[in-house]
C-alpha positions as CSV (number, residue, x, y, z in Angstrom):
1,X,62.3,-155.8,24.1
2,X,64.4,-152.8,24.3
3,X,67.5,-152.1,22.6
4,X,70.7,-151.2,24.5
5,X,70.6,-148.0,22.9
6,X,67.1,-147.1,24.9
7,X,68.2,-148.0,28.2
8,X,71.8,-145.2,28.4
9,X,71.0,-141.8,28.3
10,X,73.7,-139.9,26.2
11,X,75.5,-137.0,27.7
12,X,76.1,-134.0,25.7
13,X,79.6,-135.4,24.8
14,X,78.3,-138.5,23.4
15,X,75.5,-136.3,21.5
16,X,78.3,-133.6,20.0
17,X,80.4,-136.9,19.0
18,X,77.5,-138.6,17.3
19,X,76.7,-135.5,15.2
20,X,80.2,-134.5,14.7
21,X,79.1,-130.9,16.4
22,X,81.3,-129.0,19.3
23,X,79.5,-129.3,23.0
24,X,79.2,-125.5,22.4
25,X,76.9,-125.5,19.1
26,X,74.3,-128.2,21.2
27,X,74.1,-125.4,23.8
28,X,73.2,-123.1,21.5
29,X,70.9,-125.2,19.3
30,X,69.2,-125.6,23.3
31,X,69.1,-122.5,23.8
32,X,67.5,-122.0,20.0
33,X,65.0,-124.7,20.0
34,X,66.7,-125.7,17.2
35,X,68.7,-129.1,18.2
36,X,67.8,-132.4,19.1
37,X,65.5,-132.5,22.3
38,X,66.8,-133.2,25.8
39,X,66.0,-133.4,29.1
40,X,67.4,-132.7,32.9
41,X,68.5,-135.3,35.1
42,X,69.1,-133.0,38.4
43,X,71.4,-130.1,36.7
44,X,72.9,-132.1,33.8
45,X,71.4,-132.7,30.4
46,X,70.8,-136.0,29.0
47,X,69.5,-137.1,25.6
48,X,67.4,-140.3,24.5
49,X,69.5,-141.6,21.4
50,X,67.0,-143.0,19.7
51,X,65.4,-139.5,19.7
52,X,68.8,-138.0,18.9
53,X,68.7,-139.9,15.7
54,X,64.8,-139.3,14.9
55,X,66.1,-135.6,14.9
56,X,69.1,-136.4,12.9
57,X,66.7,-137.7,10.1
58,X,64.2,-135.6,10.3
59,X,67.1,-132.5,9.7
60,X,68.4,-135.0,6.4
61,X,65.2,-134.9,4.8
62,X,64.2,-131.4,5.2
């Protein structure tokens, strides 16, 4: 079954709030290859959470 989570697509807003980050730094981390992977959905970005958070981890233990 999947979560609620997996089925809304965060918006670079919801991603810079989650992370406590400004919109700006997750452009630059894009631009990077440094931040939290995203895709396109037409010309916006959009993030998985669950993802968002694997990233977020991943970062906490390095």
């Amino acid at each position: 079954m999947a979560t609620t989570s997996s089925l809304k697509l965060w918006t670079v807003d919801d991603v810079a709030d989650y992370l406590g980050v400004s919109v700006q730094t997750l452009y630059t981390w894009r631009k990077r290859r440094i931040g939290p992977p995203a895709g396109r959905v037409g010309r916006h970005l959009r993030y998985d959470p669950d993802a968002v958070r694997a990233w977020f981890e991943q970062q906490a233990a390095a």
